[in-house]
C-alpha positions in Angstrom: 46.1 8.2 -23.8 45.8 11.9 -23.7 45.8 15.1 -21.6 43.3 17.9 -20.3 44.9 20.6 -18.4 42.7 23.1 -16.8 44.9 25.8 -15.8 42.9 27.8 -13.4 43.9 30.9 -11.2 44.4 28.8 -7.9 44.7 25.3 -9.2 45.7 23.3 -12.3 43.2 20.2 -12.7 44.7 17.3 -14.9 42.4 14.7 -16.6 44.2 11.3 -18.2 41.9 10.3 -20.7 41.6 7.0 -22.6 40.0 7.8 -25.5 36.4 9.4 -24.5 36.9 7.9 -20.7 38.3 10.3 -18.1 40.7 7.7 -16.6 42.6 9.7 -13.6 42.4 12.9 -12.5 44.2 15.0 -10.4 44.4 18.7 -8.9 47.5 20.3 -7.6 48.0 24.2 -6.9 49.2 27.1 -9.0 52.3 28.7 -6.7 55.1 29.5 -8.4 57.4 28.4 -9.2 58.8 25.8 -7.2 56.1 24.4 -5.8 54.4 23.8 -9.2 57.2 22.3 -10.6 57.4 19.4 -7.4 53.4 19.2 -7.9 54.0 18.1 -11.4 56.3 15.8 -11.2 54.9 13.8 -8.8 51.4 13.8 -11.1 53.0 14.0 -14.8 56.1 11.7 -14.1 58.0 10.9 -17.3 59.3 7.7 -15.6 55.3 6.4 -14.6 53.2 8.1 -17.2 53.5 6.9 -20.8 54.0 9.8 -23.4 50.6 10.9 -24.4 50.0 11.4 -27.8 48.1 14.7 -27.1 47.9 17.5 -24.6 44.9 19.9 -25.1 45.2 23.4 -22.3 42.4 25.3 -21.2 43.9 28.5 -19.5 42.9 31.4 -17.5 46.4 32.0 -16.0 49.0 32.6 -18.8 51.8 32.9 -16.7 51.5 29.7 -15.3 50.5 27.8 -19.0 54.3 29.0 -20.4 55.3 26.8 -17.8 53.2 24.2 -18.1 54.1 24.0 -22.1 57.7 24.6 -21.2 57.3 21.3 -18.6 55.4 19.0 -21.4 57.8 20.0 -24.0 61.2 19.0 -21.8 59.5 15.7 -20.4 57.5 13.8 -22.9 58.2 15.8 -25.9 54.5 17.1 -27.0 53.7 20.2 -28.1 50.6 21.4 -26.3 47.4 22.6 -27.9 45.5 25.7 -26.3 41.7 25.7 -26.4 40.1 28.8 -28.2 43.4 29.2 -29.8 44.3 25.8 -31.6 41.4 24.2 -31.2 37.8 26.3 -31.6 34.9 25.8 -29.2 32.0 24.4 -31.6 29.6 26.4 -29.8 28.2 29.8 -30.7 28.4 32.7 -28.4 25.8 35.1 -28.3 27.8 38.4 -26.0 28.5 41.4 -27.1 32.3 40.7 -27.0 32.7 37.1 -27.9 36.5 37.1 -27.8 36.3 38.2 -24.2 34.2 35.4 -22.8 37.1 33.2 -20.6 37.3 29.9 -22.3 36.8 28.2 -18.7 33.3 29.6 -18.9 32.5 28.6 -22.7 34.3 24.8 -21.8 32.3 24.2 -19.1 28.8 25.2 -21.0 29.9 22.8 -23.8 30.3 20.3 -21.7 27.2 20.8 -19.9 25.0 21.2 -22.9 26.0 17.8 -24.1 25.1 16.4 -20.9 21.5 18.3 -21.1 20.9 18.9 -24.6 18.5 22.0 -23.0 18.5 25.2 -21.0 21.2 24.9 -18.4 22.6 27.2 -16.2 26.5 26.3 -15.1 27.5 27.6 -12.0 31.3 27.5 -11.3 32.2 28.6 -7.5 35.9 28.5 -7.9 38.4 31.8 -7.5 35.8 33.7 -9.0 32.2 32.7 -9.0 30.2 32.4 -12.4 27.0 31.4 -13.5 26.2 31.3 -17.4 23.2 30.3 -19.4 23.3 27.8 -22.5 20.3 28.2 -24.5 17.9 25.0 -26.0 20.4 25.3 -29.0 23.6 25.1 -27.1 24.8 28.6 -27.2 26.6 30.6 -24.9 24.0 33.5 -23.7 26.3 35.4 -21.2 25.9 35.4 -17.4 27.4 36.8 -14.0 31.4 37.0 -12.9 31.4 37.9 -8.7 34.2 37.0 -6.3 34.7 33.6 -4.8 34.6 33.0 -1.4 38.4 32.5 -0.9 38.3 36.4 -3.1 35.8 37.4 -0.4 37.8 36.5 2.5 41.4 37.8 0.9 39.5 41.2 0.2 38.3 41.5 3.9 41.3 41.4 5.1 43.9 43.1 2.9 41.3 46.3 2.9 40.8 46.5 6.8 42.9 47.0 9.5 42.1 43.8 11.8 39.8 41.4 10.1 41.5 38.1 9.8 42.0 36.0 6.2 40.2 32.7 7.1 39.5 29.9 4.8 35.3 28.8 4.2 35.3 25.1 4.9 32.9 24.6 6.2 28.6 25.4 6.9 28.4 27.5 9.7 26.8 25.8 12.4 24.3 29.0 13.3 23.7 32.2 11.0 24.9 34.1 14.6 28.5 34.6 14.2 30.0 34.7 18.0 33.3 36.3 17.2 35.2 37.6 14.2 36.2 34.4 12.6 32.6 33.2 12.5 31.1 36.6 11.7 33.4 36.5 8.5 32.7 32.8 7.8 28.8 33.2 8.1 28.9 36.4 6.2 30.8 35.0 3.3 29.3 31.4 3.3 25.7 32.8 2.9 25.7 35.9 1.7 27.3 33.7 -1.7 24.5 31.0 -1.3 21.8 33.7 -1.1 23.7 35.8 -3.8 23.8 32.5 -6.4 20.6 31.7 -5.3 18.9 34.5 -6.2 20.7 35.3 -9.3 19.3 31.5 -10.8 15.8 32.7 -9.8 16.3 35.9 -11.8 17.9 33.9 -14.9 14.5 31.4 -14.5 12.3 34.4 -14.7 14.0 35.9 -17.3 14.2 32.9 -19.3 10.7 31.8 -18.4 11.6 28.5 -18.6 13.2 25.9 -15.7 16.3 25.0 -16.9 19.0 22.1 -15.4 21.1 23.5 -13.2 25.0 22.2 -13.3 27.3 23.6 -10.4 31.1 22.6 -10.6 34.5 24.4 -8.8 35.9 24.0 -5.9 33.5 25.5 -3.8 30.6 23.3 -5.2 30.5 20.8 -3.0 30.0 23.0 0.1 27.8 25.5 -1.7 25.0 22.8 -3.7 23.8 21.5 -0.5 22.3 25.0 0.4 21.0 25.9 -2.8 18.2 23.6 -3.6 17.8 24.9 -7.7 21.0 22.7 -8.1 20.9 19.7 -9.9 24.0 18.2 -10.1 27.2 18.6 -9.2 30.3 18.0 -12.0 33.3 18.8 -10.1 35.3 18.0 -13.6 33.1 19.3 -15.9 35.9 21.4 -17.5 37.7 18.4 -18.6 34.8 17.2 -19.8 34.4 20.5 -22.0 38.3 20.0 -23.1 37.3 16.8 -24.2 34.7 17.8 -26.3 36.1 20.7 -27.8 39.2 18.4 -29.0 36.9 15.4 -29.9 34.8 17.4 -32.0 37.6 19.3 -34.1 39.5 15.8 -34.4 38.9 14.3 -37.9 36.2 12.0 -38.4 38.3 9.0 -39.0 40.1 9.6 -35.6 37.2 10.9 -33.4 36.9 6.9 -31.6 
């Protein structure tokens, strides 16, 4: 049994994996620190879990990975391994500044390149929303950072005098907002549909080709049903990257 640890900027998503077969999974949120630390141990409880004999980190947030390292150390004695650091991503990246690309984005194209083996675009609606292309080789082509909806919504309000912070659950029932909450929430929700919408018609044109379109994050669930280019939806396909990165850079003898 082993780890994955996606340490994200709002929430930390843990995968127990049993050899290639993601077991369990679990998200919790990223507050500090107290909150974190109660999160974790009712997930990674030394006294329930069995010690895994690896840990493998995929970070965004390095404030909040000391203390995830700090907690795995103390409690089951591992030392973690980082993603891009200790482990490499067997995928090449095709950017201008390949060292800058945030290893969320190059795990999840790994992982959805193996699941396509073709042109894919991923689009991650999380804190931030991306949307990357993988070309027909399996590199990582560059693509689009813009604000998540939650971003969106936090932005409105700490840069205006009234508007409200509300949180996009759900569709809004008409396009019509009535009052200010529903003016936010219909300007938000569809304004990011239309925006990711539009931005995987310009990558298709680009690319002249029709590639498979992957959506995972947070927001995927809520988003995929508006935007008909989408596939599938992979809400752990970051795991699934971790997993592949570690798998591939195990030795052959210990890769099963």
């Amino acid at each position: 049994m082993w780890l994955a640890i996606d340490i994200g900027n709002t929430n930390i998503h843990i995968g127990i994996f049993e050899d290639d077969v993601l077991h369990s999974s679990y998200s919790v949120k990223s507050e500090f620190p107290r909150p974190l630390l109660e999160n974790l141990k009712n997930t990674l409880n030394p006294a329930t879990l069995a010690k895994p004999h690896a840990v493998v980190i995929s970070s965004v947030n390095p404030k909040i990975e000391v203390f995830i390292v700090e907690y795995i150390q103390k409690y089951f004695f591992v030392n973690s391994q980082f993603i891009g650091r200790d482990i490499p991503i067997p995928m090449a990246i095709l950017t201008d500044q390949p060292d800058r690309v945030g290893v969320d984005r190059l795990v999840n194209a790994l992982a959805a390149f193996e699941m396509t083996k073709s042109w894919t675009i991923v689009v991650d609606a999380g804190t931030a929303i991306t949307v990357d292309v993988i070309n027909d080789h399996g590199a990582f082509m560059g693509g689009i950072i813009a604000p998540g909806m939650g971003m969106s919504s936090k932005a409105l309000h700490h840069y205006t005098a009234f508007l409200p912070e509300i949180l996009i659950r759900n569709k809004p029932k008409s396009i019509l907002g009535k009052n200010t909450e529903g003016a936010i929430n219909s300007g938000i929700y569809w304004g990011t549909v239309g925006m990711v919408s539009k931005l995987i018609n310009m990558f298709c044109d680009e690319l002249k080709c029709q590639p498979a379109i992957i959506a995972t994050g947070g927001d995927a669930q809520l988003l995929a049903p508006e935007i008909p280019q989408i596939t599938a939806v992979i809400p752990y396909l970051t795991l699934e990257g971790i997993k592949s990165a570690y798998k591939k850079n195990l030795p052959q003898n210990l890769r099963n």
